[in-house]
N, C-alpha and C positions, 0 to 999 in steps of 0.2 A: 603576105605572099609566101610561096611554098618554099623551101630549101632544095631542091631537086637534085638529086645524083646519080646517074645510067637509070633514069626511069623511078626511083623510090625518092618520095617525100621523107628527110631525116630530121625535118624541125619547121620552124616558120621564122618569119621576119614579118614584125608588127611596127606599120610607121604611122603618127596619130599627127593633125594639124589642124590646127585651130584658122584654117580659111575652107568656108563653105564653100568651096569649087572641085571639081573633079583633076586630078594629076596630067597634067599637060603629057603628050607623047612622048616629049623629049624626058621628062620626068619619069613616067612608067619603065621606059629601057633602061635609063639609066640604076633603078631598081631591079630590072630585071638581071642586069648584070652584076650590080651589088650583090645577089642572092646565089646569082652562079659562085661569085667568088667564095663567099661565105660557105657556101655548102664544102668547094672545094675543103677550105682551111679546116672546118669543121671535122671532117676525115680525115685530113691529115692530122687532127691532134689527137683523133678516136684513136687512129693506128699506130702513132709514137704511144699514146699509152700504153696498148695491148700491150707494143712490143717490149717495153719498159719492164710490164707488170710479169711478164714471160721471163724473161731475164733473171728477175728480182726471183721468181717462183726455183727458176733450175737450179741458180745460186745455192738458193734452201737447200734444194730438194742434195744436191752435192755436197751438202756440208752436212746434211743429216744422214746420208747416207756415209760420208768418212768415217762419224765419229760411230756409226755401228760396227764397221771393218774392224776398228779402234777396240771397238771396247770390250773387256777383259770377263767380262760375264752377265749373266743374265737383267741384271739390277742397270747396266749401262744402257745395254739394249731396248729395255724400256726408259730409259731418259730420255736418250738421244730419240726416241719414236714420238715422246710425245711432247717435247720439248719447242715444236714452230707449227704444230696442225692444233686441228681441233679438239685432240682429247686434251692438252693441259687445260681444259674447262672441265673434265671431269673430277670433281672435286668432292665425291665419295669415294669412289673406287679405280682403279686404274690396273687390272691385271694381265698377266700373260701367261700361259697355261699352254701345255702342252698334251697331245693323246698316250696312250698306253701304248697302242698303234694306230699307226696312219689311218684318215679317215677316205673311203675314195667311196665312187660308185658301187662298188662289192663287197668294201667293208666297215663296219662302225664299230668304234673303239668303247670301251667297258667303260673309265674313267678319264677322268680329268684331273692334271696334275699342277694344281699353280708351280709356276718357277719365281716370277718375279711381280710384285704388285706393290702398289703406293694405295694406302688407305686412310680414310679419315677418322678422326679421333675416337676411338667406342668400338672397330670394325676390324673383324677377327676372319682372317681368312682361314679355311680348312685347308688339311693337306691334299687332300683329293676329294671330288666330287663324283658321283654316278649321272654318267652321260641322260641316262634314260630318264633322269628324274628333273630334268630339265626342260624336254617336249612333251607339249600335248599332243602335238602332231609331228611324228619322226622325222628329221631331216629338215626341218624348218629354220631351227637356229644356228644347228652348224652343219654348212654346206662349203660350197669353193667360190660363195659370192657373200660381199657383206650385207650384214643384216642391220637393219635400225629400227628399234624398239621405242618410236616418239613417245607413245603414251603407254607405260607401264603396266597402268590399272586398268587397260581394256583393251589391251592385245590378246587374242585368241591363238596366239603361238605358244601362250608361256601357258605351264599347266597351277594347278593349284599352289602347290610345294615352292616352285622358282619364283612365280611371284610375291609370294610371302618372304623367300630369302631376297628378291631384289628390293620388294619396299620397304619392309619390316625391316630386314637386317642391315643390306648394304643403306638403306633411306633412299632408294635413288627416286626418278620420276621420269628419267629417257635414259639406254643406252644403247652402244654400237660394238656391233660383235663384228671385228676381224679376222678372215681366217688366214694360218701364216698357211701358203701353199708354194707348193715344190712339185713339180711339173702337174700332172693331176690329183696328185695327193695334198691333204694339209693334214699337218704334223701339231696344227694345235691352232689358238686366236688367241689375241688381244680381245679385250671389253670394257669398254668403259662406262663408268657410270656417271648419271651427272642428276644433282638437288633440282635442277630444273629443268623444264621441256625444252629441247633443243631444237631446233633447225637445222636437220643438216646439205647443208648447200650440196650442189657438185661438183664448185670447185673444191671444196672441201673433202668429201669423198674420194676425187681423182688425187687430190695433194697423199691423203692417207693409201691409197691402193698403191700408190708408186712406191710409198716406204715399207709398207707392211711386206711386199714382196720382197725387197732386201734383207726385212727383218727375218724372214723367215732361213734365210741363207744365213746368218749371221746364229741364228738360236740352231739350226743344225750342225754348226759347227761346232758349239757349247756344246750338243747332245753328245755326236760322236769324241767330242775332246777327253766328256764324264768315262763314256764308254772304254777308251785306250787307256 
């Protein structure tokens, strides 16, 4: 029998009996009301989840945001970023980088400057990189929205060069380039790399956009701090 709820079937109720006769009327209702309740309770535990698992998520999301306020430079900023999302799976590479100049619709920056990054054993990061030697096609990889790189070795974004520095050098197989943005500028991205092909959900995605937006307030303030 169906679970019913304002109209949408959310499951069934299977009842099996070993008497070859059909379910007396009184029998039938009394199932059918079984199913009403059931459906009920069944929602009500969907919805204490959600709100649970909502809860659990802000909690995060507020304590990875503190500890960025908190933290005293660049090296924190990336902890605290990747310390409860998806990049601590990134277990090649883990960078944050910064532009020469802002990146917006009218302008593209010359270079790329790591500030802070966790690498694995063997993996040399440069002090700067030339922006241009990264797209095959301009504007692909770093834009004001993030980018996922599932498969390495057959994405048609990355050119010759980036892909020999992501597989060869960093060893990776998926990464995710976030960009840190400040109103419609970004001032620079996180990228992660990771040994294996990842899946990246949207809860996952949404967890990471709500902090990388903090992060980016938090590494401008580093910037202008270098600067004074």
């Amino acid at each position: 029998m169906p679970l019913s709820l304002r109209g949408d079937v959310i499951g069934t109720l299977a009842v099996q009996t070993n008497q070859q006769e059909p379910l007396t009327f009184e029998e039938s209702q009394l199932l059918q009301e079984m199913t009403d309740q059931i459906a009920l309770a069944l929602e009500s535990a969907r919805l204490f989840f959600q709100t649970q698992q909502a809860l659990g998520d802000t909690e995060t999301l507020y304590s990875i945001i503190a500890e960025m306020n908190a933290a005293q430079d660049y090296d924190e900023i990336l902890k605290a970023l990747s310390s409860r999302t998806i990049l601590s799976q990134s277990d090649q590479l883990l960078v944050m980088a910064v532009f020469d100049q802002p990146l917006s619709s009218g302008k593209r920056p010359e270079w790329i400057i790591p500030v802070a990054y966790q690498a694995g054993e063997g993996i040399q990061v440069a002090q700067r990189y030339p922006v241009s030697a990264f797209e095959a096609i301009p504007a692909t990889l770093f834009t004001d929205q993030p980018v996922i790189l599932k498969d390495l070795s057959a994405d048609q974004r990355l050119d010759r060069i980036s892909r020999t520095l992501f597989q060869s050098v960093f060893q990776a197989k998926s990464s995710v380039i976030l960009p840190l943005m400040l109103a419609d500028q970004s001032i620079g991205f996180v990228q992660g790399y990771f040994s294996q092909e990842i899946d990246f959900g949207q809860d996952d995605m949404q967890r990471l956009s709500a902090v990388t937006s903090q992060a980016a307030i938090a590494v401008q303030s580093q910037l202008l701090l270098e600067q004074a």
